[in-house]
C-alpha positions in Angstrom: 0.0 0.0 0.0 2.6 2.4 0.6 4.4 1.8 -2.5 1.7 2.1 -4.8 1.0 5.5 -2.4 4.4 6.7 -3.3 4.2 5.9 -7.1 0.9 8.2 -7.4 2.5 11.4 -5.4 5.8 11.0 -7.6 3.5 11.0 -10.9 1.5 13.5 -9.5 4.9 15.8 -8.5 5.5 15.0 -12.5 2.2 16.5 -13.6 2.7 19.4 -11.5 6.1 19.9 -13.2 5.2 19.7 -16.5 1.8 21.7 -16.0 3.9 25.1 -14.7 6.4 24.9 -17.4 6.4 28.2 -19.7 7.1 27.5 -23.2 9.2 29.6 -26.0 8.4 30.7 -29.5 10.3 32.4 -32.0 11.6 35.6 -32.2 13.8 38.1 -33.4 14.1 41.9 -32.5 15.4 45.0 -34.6 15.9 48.5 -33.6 15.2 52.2 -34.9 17.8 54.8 -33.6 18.8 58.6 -34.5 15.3 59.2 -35.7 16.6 63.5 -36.3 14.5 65.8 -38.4 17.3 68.4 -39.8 15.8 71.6 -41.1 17.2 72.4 -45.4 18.3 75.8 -46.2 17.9 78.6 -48.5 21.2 80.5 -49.4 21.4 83.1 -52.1 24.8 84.0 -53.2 25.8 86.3 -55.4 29.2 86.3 -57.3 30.4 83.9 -55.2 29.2 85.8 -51.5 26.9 87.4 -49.7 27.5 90.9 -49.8 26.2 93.3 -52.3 27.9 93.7 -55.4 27.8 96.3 -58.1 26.4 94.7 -61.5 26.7 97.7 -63.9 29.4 100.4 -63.7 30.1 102.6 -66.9 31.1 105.6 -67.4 32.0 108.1 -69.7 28.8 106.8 -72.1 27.8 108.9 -75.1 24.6 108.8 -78.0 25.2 105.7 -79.6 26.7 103.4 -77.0 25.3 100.3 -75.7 26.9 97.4 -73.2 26.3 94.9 -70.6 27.1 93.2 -67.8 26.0 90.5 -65.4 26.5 89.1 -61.9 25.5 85.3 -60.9 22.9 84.2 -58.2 23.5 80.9 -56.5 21.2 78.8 -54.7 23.8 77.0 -52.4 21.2 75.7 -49.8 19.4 72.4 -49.6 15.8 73.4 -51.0 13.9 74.5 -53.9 13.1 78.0 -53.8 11.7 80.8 -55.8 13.7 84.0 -56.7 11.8 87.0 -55.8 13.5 90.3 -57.6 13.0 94.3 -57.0 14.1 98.0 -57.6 14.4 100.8 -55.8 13.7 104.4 -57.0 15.8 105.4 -59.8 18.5 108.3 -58.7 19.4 110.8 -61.5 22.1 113.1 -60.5 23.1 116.0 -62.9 26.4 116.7 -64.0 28.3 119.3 -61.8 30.1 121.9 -63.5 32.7 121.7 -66.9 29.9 122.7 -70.1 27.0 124.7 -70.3 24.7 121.9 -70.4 25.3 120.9 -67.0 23.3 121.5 -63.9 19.8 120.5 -64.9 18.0 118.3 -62.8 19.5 114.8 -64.5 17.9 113.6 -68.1 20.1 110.5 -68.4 17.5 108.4 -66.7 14.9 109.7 -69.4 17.2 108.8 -72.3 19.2 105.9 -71.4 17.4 102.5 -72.3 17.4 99.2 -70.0 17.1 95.6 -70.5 17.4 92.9 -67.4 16.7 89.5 -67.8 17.8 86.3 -65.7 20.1 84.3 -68.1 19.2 80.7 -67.0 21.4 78.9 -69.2 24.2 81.2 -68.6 24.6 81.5 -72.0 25.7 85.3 -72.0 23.1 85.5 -75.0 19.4 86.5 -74.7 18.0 82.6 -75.8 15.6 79.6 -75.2 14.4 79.8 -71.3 15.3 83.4 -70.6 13.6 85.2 -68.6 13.1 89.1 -69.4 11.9 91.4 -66.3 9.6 94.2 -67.8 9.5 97.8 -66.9 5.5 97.2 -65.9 6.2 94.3 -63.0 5.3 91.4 -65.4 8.0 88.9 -66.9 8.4 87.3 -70.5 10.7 84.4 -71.9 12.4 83.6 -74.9 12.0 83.3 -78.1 9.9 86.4 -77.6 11.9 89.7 -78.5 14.4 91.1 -75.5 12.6 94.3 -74.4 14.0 97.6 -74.0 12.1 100.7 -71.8 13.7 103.7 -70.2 15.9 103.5 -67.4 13.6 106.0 -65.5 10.8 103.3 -65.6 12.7 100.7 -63.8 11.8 102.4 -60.9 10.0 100.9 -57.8 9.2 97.9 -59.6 9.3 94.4 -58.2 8.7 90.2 -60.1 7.8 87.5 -57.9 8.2 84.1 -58.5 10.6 84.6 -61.7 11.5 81.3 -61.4 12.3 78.3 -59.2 15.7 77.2 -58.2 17.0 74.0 -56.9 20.0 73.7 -54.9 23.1 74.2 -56.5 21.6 75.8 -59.1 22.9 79.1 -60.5 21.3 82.0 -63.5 23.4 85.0 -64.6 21.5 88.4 -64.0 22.0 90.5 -67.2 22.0 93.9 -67.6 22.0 95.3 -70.9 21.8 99.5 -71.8 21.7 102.0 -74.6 22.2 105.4 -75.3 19.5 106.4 -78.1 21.6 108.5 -80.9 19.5 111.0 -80.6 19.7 111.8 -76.7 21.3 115.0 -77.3 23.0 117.2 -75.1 21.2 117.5 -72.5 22.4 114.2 -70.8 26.2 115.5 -70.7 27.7 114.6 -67.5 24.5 113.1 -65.6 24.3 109.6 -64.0 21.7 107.5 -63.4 21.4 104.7 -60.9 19.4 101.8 -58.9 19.8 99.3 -56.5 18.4 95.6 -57.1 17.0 93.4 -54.5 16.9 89.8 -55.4 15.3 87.2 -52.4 15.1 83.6 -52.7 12.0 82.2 -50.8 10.5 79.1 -49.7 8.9 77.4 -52.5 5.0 76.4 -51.0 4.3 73.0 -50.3 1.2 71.2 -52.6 
C-alpha cells in the first residue's frame, strides 16, 4: 500500500512539473535609432558671397553706346526656392560743373534704355528659357523679342516668382543698356542709378 502510495505522489509531483512549465516561441528583435528631423536651407549667393555687389558700372557713355554686364545668383542651400527680384527708385544726379549743359535736374535716366533679364542657361546670349523682367512688374521668356524701356521706368518695380531654383543651381543676372543717338546734349555729365534686390523664398508645399 505504501508503495503504490508513493508511485501516485511521484507522478503526481510529475504532472505538477510539467503543468507550470512556460514554453518559447520564435523571435527576433530590430531597432530604430537617431530618428533626427534636420531643417534644409535657402542660401542666395551672389558672385560667389553674400555681400552686395555692383552689377553695372560705366562711365564716360555717349549717343550711340550700348553694353552689358551681369552678376551670378546661387542657390547653395538644400531646398527648392523661388527667386523673388525688386528696384528701388531710380536716382538721377546732374552733371556738376565743366559745359553749359550741365546742372539740370538729371535727363540720363529719361534717355538711357534698359534691359534685365535672368540668363538661366548662362549662355551670356538672350535665348531659349530666358527670362526678361519688364518695366510694368510682369515677366516674358524667350524666343519672344528682349525688351527695352527707359531707365527711368525701372523704378520701384518688383517680379515674384521669376522662377524656381533648386539647390546648386545658379542664373546670370543680365543687364543690358543703350544710349538712343538722338539723346542729345542734354544728358552731358548726368548719371543715373538703382539698387536691385533679389530674395530667394521658400517654395510652398502642394
Amino acid at each position: 500500500m505504501k508503495k503504490i502510495l508513493g508511485l501516485t505522489i511521484a507522478a503526481l509531483l510529475t504532472i505538477g512539473i510539467i503543468g507550470g512549465g512556460t514554453f518559447a516561441y520564435f523571435s527576433d528583435t530590430e531597432t530604430s535609432v537617431s530618428n533626427t528631423l534636420t531643417a534644409g536651407t535657402l542660401d542666395l549667393n551672389i558672385n560667389g558671397g553674400d555681400i552686395a555687389v555692383t552689377t553695372l558700372s560705366v562711365s564716360d557713355v555717349a549717343p550711340g553706346d550700348s553694353g552689358s554686364d551681369n552678376s551670378t545668383l546661387a542657390n547653395i542651400g538644400s531646398l527648392l526656392g523661388e527667386l523673388d527680384i525688386s528696384t528701388t527708385e531710380v536716382t538721377n544726379t546732374p552733371g556738376a560743373g565743366g559745359t553749359e549743359y550741365e546742372g539740370g535736374s538729371g535727363e540720363l535716366g529719361a534717355n538711357a534704355e534698359l534691359a534685365m533679364y535672368i540668363d538661366v542657361d548662362q549662355s551670356g546670349d538672350w535665348s531659349d528659357g530666358d527670362i526678361g523682367l519688364k518695366s510694368d512688374n510682369t515677366t516674358y521668356n524667350n524666343p519672344a523679342a528682349l525688351e527695352y524701356a527707359i531707365f527711368d521706368n525701372y523704378a520701384s518695380l518688383s517680379w515674384n516668382a521669376t522662377e524656381n531654383m533648386s539647390a546648386s543651381a545658379a542664373d546670370d543676372f543680365m543687364m543690358l543698356w543703350r544710349v538712343p543717338i538722338g539723346a542729345g546734349n542734354d544728358i552731358q555729365g548726368d548719371s543715373v542709378s538703382v539698387n536691385i534686390t533679389f530674395v530667394l523664398e521658400q517654395t510652398a508645399a502642394d
